[in-house]
Structure formats: structure tokens, C-alpha cells
Phi, psi and omega in degrees: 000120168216135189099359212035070173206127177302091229243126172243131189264138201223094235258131148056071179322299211291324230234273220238100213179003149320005187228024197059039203282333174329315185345278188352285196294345172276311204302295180336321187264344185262337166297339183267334170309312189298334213252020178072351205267050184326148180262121166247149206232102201248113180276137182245147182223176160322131176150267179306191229241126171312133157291188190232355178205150159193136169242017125239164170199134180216112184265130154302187205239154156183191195250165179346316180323299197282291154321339161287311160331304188312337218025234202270012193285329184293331204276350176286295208303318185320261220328310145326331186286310214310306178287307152321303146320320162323325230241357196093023172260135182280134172226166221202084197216131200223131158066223196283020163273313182294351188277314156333310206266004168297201178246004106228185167240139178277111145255163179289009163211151166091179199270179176257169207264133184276116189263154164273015149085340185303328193235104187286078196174161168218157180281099185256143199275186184059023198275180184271115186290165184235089217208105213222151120250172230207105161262155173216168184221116183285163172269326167295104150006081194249157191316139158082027146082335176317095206245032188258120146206147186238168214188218180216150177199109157214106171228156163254036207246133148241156191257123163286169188173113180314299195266126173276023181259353164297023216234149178292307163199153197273135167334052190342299190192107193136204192254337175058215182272027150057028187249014160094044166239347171071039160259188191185128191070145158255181185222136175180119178080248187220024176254112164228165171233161199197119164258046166270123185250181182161282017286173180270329169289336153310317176252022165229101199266350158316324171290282154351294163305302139351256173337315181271331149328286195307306186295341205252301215285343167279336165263006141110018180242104187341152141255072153219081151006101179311113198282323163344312192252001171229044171275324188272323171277349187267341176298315218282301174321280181305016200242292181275003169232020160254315178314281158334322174263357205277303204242025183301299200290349211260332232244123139079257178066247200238155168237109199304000000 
């Protein structure tokens, strides 16, 4: 953070991004706007120069393709995610970004992707598809005590995860990391990952808060969002995931 502005670092927009993941990163600066907190929106693409600073980082969703696409840019990059989420920076990987932020993705033909590592687990592609909408009941504590969010999931992966306690939430309804545990995601520090799509912060803004929490409270600075300004989007949230829980069993369900 410098200057008091909050730096969200937004790891490979163009490649990973397919899912309206921008979402993410707008919920993040109009949440932290309410909450008085300016924002710098930092992009990292192939390439570019490692950073040197973030008090978020946030990965998107995209396909093999795309990850492929990266070459050799994730494996420069881990040690910075790596040392960072040590330090308490919240990161935030959604769809084929958790899978990126494992320590690798398995596909079913071909070599597999060297992931950022970030996640003690790998993505093995060729699971049973899953195209859900998607309740978790999170394992972290989230603001107002609420810890159900919902969402979306189409994926075909299942996640190995070393420690299995390591997991971001457990599975209301839907399919998760298909690894015969009803879990969902990993977890580790003020880092979670997910193939919750949606986008997700936006249509969890508890999560959000969360998250943003994590990040202002390792720098020794209040988080709380004037409920004035965030009234009409926390209805419009709660609005859309009573739909998602109104039509989770009706909707979609598995694709052989």
C-alpha cells in the first residue's frame, strides 16, 4: 500500500478473463471506495517487469488455451505470489486461475502446465463436467457471520489437494473438486482459490469484504464500508443469489 492507496495487482487480464472476471476487480475498488480506501489497479501481462508491490492479487478464469499461452511467465512469477501470500496478501483465483495458482494443471493429452504454486494441490483435467449453479458454505469466518456463496461452476478438473484441510468450502450443492470429499477450492493464509464464476465478488459482497479486510487489517488500517453506499448493490447481491438458491437442484446439473 503507498500513499494510502491500496494496490490490486491483476495477474493476466487478456488470457485470464473469460468469465466476466473483471467483475472482481470492479467490486474490489467500489468496495474499498465506500470504505474511503482508494484503489491503484496494477495489470501484470507476459513480460512485464515483476512487481514489486500488491496488497491483492487477482486471477481469472480461462481455458487451457490461455494458460498455455503464458509460456514460462507463471513460473517467473510464483516466487513473488509465493512470498507474498506468506506475508498475508489476500489472492483471489477464480475458474482456470485456481487452477493456474495450484503447482500445476494435469490435461488430458500433453505435458502439463507449471502453475503458481501458490496452492499445495494440482488441477487434473478429465473429471466428470460439472456446469451447476453453485452454493459453498465458506471455511473462513466472513463479515455478519454469513458463510454461504453462490455462484456458478463449469469445469471438468478435479483438485488433488496435499492437505485436505486445506480447502476453501464445503459444498452445499454442486460439484467442487470432485475428489470424494464434498470440498470445494483451496485455502492458505488470506489466499483462497475457486471455480466459483459468477463473477464472485460481486455477487458475494461478504466475500469481498472479507477479503479486503484481510488486505487494509496486515496494514494496520479500519475496513468498514459505509452501508449508505453499498445499499442498493448489497440488495441487487441478495437479490441474485436467492434466485441461485430458489433454482440450484432445477438448473443445469451434470454434463456426461
Amino acid at each position: 500500500m503507498t500513499a494510502d492507496r491500496l494496490t490490486i495487482l491483476h495477474l493476466y487480464p487478456r488470457q485470464m478473463g473469460v468469465s466476466g472476471d473483471r467483475g472482481n476487480v470492479t467490486a474490489l475498488v467500489a468496495r474499498a471506495d465506500a470504505a474511503g480506501i482508494p484503489t491503484a489497479v496494477v495489470r501484470h501481462d507476459v513480460g512485464d517487469s515483476l512487481p514489486t508491490d500488491a496488497d491483492v492479487v487477482v486471477v481469472g478464469n480461462g481455458p487451457l488455451s490461455a494458460m498455455r499461452s503464458l509460456g514460462g511467465d507463471p513460473a517467473r512469477l510464483a516466487p513473488f505470489l509465493q512470498d507474498a501470500v506468506a506475508a498475508g496478501v489476500p489472492l483471489v483465483a477464480v475458474g482456470g486461475g485456481y487452477d493456474l495458482a495450484t503447482r500445476e494443471v494435469v490435461p488430458t493429452e500433453g505435458t502439463p502446465v507449471t502453475g503458481l504454486g501458490v496452492f499445495d494441490a494440482r488441477a487434473v483435467r478429465g473429471a466428470e463436467r460439472r456446469v451447476n449453479y453453485f452454493l459453498l458454505d465458506v471455511r473462513a469466518t466472513l463479515p455478519g457471520g454469513d458463510q454461504r456463496v453462490a455462484g456458478f461452476e463449469d469445469h471438468a478438473t478435479r483438485i488433488e489437494n496435499i492437505d485436505p484441510t486445506a480447502v476453501f468450502a464445503d459444498v452445499v450443492s454442486g460439484g467442487g473438486n470432485q475428489d470424494g470429499t464434498g470440498t470445494e477450492g483451496s485455502a492458505t493464509a488470506a489466499a483462497f482459490g475457486t471455480h466459483t464464476q459468477g463473477p464472485l465478488l460481486p455477487l458475494n459482497p461478504h466475500l469481498t469484504d472479507a477479503v479486503l479486510a484481510a488486505a487494509t487489517g496486515r496494514l494496520g488500517r479500519e475496513y468498514a464500508p459505509d452501508p449508505t453506499r453499498t445499499a442498493a448493490v448489497d440488495r441487487y447481491a441478495r437479490e441474485a443469489r436467492a434466485v441461485i438458491t430458489r433454482y440450484v437442484d432445477k438448473a443445469f446439473k451434470r454434463i456426461a
